[in-house]
C-alpha positions as CSV (number, residue, x, y, z in Angstrom):
1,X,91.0,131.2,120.1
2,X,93.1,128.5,121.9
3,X,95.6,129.8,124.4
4,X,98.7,128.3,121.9
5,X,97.2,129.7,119.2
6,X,96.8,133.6,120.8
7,X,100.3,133.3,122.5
8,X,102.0,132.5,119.1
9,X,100.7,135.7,117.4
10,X,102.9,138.1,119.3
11,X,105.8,136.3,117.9
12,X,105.1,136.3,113.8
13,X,103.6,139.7,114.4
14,X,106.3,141.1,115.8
15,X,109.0,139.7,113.5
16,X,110.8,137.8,116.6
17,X,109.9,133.9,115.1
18,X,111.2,134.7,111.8
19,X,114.0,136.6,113.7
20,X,114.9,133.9,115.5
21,X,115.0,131.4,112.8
22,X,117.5,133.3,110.1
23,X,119.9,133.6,113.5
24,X,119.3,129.9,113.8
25,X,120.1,129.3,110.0
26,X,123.3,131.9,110.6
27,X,124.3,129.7,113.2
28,X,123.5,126.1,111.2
29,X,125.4,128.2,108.1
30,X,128.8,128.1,110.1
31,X,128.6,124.3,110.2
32,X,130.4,124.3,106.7
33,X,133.0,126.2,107.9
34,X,133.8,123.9,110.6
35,X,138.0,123.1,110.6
36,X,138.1,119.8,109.4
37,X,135.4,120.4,106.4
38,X,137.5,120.8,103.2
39,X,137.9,124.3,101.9
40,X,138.8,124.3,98.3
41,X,136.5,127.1,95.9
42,X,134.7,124.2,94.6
43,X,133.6,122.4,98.3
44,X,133.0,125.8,99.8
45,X,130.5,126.1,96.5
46,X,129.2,122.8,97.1
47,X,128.6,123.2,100.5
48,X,126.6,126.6,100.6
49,X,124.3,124.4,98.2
50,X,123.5,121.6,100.4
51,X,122.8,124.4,103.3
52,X,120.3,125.3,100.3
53,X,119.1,121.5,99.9
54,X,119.0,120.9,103.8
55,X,116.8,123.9,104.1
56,X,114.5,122.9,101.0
57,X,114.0,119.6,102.7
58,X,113.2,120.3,106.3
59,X,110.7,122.6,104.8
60,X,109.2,120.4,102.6
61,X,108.9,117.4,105.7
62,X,108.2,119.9,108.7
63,X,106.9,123.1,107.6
64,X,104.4,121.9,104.2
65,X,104.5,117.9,105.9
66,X,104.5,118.3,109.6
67,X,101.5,117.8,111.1
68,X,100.9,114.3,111.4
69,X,97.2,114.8,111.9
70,X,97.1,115.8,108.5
71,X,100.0,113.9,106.6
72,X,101.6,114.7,103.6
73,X,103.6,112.9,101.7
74,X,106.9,114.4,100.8
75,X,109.7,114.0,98.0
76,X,112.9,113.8,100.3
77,X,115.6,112.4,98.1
78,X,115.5,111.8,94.5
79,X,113.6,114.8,93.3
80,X,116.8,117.1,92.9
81,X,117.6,117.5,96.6
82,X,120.8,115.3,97.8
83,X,121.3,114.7,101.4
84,X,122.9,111.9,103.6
85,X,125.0,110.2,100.8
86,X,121.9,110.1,98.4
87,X,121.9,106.9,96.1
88,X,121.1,108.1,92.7
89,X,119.2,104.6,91.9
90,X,116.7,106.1,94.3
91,X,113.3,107.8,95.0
92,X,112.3,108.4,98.3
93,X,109.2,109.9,100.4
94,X,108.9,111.0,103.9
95,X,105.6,111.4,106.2
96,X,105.3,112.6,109.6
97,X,103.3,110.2,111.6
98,X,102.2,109.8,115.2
99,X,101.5,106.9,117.1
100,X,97.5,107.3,118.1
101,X,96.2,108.2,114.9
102,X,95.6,105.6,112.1
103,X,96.6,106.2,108.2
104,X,96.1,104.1,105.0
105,X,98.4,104.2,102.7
106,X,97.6,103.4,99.2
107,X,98.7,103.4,95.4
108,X,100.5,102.0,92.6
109,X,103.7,99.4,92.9
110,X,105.3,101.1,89.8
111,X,108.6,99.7,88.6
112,X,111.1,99.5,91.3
113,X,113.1,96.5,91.5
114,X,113.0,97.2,95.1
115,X,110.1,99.1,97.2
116,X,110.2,99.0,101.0
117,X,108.5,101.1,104.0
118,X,110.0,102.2,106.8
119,X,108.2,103.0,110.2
120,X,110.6,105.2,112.3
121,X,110.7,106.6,116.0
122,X,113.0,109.8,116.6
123,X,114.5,112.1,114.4
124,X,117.8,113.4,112.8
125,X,117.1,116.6,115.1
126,X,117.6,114.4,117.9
127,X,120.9,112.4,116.3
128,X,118.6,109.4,114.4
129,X,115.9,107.6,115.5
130,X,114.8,103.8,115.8
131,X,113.1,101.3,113.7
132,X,109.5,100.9,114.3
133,X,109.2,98.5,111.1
134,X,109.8,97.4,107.9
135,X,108.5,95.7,105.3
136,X,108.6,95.3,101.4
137,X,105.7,96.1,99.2
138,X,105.9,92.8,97.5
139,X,105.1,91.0,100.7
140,X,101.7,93.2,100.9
141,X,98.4,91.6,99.4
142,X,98.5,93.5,95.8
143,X,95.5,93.6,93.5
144,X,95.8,92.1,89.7
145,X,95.7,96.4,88.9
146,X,99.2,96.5,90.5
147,X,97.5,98.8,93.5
148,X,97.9,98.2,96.8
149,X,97.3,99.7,100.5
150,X,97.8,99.3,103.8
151,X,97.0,100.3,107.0
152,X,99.2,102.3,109.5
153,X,97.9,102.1,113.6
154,X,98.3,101.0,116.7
155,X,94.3,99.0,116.3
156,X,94.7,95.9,114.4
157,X,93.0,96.1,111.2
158,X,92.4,93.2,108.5
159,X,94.7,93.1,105.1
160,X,97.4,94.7,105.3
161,X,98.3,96.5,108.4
162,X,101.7,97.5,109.9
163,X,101.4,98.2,113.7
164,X,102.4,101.4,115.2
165,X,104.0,102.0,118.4
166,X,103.5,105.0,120.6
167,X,106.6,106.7,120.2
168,X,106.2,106.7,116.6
169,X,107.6,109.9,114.5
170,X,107.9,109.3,110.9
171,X,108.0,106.9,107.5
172,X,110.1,106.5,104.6
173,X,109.0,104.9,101.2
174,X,112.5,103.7,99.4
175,X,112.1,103.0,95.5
176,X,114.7,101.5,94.1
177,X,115.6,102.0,89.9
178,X,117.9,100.1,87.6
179,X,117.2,102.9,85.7
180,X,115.8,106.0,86.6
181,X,115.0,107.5,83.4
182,X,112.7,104.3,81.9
183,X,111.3,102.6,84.9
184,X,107.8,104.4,86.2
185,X,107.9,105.3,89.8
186,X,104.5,104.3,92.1
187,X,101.8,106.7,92.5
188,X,100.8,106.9,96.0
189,X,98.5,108.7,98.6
190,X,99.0,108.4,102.6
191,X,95.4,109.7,104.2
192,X,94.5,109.6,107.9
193,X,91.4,107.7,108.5
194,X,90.6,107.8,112.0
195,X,89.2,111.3,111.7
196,X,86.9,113.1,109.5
197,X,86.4,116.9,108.4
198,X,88.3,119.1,106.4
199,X,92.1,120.0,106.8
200,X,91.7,123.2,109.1
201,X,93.4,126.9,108.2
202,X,97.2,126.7,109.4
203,X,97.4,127.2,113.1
204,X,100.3,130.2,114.6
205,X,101.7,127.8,116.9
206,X,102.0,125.3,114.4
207,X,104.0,127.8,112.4
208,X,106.2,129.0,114.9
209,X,106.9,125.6,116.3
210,X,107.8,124.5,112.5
211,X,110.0,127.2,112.1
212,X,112.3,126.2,115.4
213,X,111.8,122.4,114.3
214,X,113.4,123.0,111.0
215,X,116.8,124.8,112.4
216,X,116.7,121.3,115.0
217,X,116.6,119.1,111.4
218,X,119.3,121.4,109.5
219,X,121.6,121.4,112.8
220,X,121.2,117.6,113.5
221,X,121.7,116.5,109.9
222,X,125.1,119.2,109.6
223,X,126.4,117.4,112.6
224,X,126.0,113.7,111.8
225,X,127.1,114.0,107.8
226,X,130.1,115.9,108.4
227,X,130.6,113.6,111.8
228,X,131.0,110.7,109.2
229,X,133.2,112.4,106.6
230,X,135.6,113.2,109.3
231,X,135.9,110.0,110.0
232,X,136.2,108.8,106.6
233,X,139.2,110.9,106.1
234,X,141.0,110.0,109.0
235,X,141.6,106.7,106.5
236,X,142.0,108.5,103.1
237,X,142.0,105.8,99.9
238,X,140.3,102.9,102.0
239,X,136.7,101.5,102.0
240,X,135.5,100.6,105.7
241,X,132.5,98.6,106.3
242,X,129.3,99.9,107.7
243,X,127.7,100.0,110.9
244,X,124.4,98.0,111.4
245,X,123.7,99.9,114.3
246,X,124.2,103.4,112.8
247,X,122.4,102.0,109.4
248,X,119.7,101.3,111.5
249,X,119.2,105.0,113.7
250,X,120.4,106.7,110.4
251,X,116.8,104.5,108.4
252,X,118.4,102.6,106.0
253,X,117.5,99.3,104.9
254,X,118.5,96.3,107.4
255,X,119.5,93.8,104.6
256,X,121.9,96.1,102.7
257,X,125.8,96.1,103.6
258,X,127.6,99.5,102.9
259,X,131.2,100.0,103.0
260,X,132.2,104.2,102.5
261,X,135.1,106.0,102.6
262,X,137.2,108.7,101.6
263,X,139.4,109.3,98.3
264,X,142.0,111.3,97.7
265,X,144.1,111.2,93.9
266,X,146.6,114.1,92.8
267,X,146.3,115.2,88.7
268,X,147.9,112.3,87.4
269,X,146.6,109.8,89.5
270,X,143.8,107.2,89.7
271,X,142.0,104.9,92.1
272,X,141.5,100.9,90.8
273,X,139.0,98.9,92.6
274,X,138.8,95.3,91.5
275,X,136.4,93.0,93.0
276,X,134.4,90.3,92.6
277,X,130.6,91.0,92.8
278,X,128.5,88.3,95.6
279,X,125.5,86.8,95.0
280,X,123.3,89.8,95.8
281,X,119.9,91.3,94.7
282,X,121.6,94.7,94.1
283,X,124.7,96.5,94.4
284,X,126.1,100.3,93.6
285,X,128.6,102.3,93.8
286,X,128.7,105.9,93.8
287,X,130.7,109.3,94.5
288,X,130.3,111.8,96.5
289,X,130.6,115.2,98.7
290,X,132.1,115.8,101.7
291,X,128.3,117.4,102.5
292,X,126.6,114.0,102.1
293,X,125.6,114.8,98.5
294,X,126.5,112.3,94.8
295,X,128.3,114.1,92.4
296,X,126.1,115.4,89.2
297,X,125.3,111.9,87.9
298,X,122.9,113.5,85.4
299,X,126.3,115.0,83.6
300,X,129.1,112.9,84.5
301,X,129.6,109.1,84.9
302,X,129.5,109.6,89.0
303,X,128.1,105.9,89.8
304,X,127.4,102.8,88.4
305,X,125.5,99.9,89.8
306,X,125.0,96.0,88.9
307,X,122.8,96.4,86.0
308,X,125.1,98.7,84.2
309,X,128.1,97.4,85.0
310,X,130.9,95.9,82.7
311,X,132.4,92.9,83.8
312,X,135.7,91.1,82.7
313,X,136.2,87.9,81.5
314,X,136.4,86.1,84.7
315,X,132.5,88.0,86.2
316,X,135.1,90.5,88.5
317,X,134.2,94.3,88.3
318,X,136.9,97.0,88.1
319,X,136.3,100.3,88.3
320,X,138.8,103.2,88.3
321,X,138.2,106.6,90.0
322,X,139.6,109.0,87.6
323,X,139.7,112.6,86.5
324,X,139.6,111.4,82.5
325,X,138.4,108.4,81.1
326,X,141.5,106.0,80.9
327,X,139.9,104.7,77.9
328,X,140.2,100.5,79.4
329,X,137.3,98.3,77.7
330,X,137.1,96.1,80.7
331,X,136.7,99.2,83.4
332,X,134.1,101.2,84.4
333,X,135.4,105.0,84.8
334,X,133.9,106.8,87.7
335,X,133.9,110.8,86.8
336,X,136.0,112.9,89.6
337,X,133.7,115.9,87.7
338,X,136.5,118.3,89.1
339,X,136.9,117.1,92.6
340,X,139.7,116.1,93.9
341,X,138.5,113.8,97.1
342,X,135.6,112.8,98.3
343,X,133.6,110.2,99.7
344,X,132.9,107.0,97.9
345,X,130.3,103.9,99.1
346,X,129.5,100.9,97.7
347,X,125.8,99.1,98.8
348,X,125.2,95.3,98.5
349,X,121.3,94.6,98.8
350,X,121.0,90.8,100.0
351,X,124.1,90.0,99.5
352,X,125.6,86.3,100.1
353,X,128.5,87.1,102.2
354,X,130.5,90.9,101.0
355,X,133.8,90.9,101.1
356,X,135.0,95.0,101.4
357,X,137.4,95.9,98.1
358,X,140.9,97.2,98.9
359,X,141.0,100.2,96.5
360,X,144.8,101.2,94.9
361,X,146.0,104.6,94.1
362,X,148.2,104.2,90.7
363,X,150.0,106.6,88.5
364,X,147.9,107.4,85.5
365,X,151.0,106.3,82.9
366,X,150.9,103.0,84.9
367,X,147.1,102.9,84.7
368,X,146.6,99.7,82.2
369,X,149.3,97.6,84.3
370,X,148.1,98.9,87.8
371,X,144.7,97.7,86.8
372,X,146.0,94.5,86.2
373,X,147.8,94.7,89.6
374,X,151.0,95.4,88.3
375,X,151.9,98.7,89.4
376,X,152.5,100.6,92.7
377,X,150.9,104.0,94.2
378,X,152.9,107.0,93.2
379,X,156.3,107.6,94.7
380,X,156.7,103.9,95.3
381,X,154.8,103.2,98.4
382,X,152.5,100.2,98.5
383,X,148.5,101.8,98.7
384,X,146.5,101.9,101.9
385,X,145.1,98.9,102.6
386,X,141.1,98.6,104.6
């Protein structure tokens, strides 16, 4: 028996790992409570459920998928869990990789508009990582069957091949839906094929190691999200445009713009957000948490993207943030679904020049003329402007 092995038996024997990990989730548990996070009974609900979605997660990517001699490939957005201001046009998988072994990855494009993968160093754990590379599907060789695959190593290979580099951690497959109730997602398999034999039982250490790598994940992810929704709300009612450097630590994708921020509208208010859309493969808008999570688009009308979109006479796009439908045939209503604040973020996919929205906050009798331009916030006061 290796030393590792023998030395992490005492621990999961005695009960001390799995000690030690509920006082770590006790600890990660308090994050919600944290002064600035909003309190209401509905975001205190909302928030105990992402701990519950966080947790689901960094078992699903470290415990089940985090041995990166024997990769798995992981559902980590789009499957039910919402983390890190989810888009709900998306599917996403995760793999833990590491820099001297080699992988192929392999399958089916399916019917994503958009399909990209992601090759990372670092980890949220460790406040986000780096880009190792990225590239889109389409750009692969891809059979007349639709399949495709691709080679993952530091070794050159022939076809497709994405190089890694040593400090490599981790990859992200991003599928992107007009609609994700019709379109069929890919089928895919990531296999390791610089070694042969079968996967062996699960090692202690492993186990143990997992365990104190999963609090690191649920910490690190608490502390960046709710980082960001601070600073959303120190500008409540404005839309502030994204940083390429955080984008890029926090894996996004390096042609989209985003521009988030934080809402606020009393009972008989509403938020009108006229714009015109650019030239742009893809766009979205969407609601959400103060945890990082969309509001339940499956129920309400939560989001809305270029696709689905009404437009006005002229091609501009309003949209009003409401906690009713105001009933306007030329607006798209975005569903508060009982909240009221939360973070909002548009994305622009290739876009030919963005320019960032200035949202108003209108009475809801003056809702048909604000939308129109013609009315003030409530109590007279011109709205924020970004």
């Amino acid at each position: 028996m290796k030393k590792a092995t023998a030395d992490a038996a005492g621990p999961l024997a005695s009960g001390q790992a799995w000690s030690d990990f509920c006082d770590g989730m006790k600890a990660a548990g308090q994050d919600i409570l944290r002064a600035s996070a909003p309190k209401t009974p509905l975001d205190l609900a909302e928030g105990h459920r992402y701990l519950t979605h966080v947790l689901r997660s960094a078992f699903d990517l470290i415990v089940e998928g985090g041995d990166p001699q024997h990769p798995r490939l992981q559902v980590s957005l789009g499957s039910g869990t919402k983390l890190g201001w989810d888009n709900p046009d998306n599917l996403h998988h995760n793999a833990v990789l590491r820099g001297d072994c080699e992988y192929r990855l392999s399958g089916t494009r399916g019917d994503a508009h958009y399909f990209s993968l992601g090759v990372y160093a670092g980890s949220y754990a460790k406040g986000g990582g780096r880009k190792v590379a990225f590239v889109e599907i389409d750009s692969l060789e891809i059979g007349a069957d639709r399949r495709f695959e691709v080679v993952l190593s530091a070794r050159a290979h022939s076809g497709n091949w994405i190089r890694l580099e040593p400090d490599t951690t981790s990859m992200m497959l991003r599928q992107i839906f007009w609609d994700r109730a019709t379109e069929q997602p890919a089928e895919l398999r990531l296999e390791r094929i610089d070694a042969r034999g079968p996967v062996p039982p699960l090692d202690p250490a492993f186990m143990v190691s997992a365990l104190q790598r999963v609090i690191g994940m649920v910490r690190g992810t608490n502390q960046i999200m709710f980082d960001w929704a601070d600073r959303f709300r120190e500008r409540p009612n404005q839309l502030m445009p994204g940083d390429a450097a955080a984008n890029e630590r926090l894996q996004g994708v390096p042609a989209q713009t985003l521009a988030s921020g934080w809402w606020e509208i009393g009972p008989e208010q509403a938020a009108v957000i006229d714009f015109p859309p650019p030239r742009c493969r893809y766009w979205n808008f969407v609601l959400s948490n103060y945890w990082g999570q969309s509001f339940d688009y499956t129920s309400h009308a939560t989001c809305v993207n270029a696709r689905g979109a009404r437009t006005r006479a002229d091609g501009s796009v309003r949209l009003v943030v409401a906690h009713r439908d105001p009933g306007l045939d030329d607006a798209n209503w975005l569903d508060t679904a009982g909240h009221a604040s939360g973070v909002w973020q548009f994305r622009w996919l290739e876009a030919d020049g963005v320019q960032v929205p200035t949202p108003r906050v209108v009475d809801w009798t003056s809702l048909g003329r604000a939308a129109h331009g013609e009315a003030a916030t409530s109590g007279g006061e011109p709205a924020p402007k970004a």
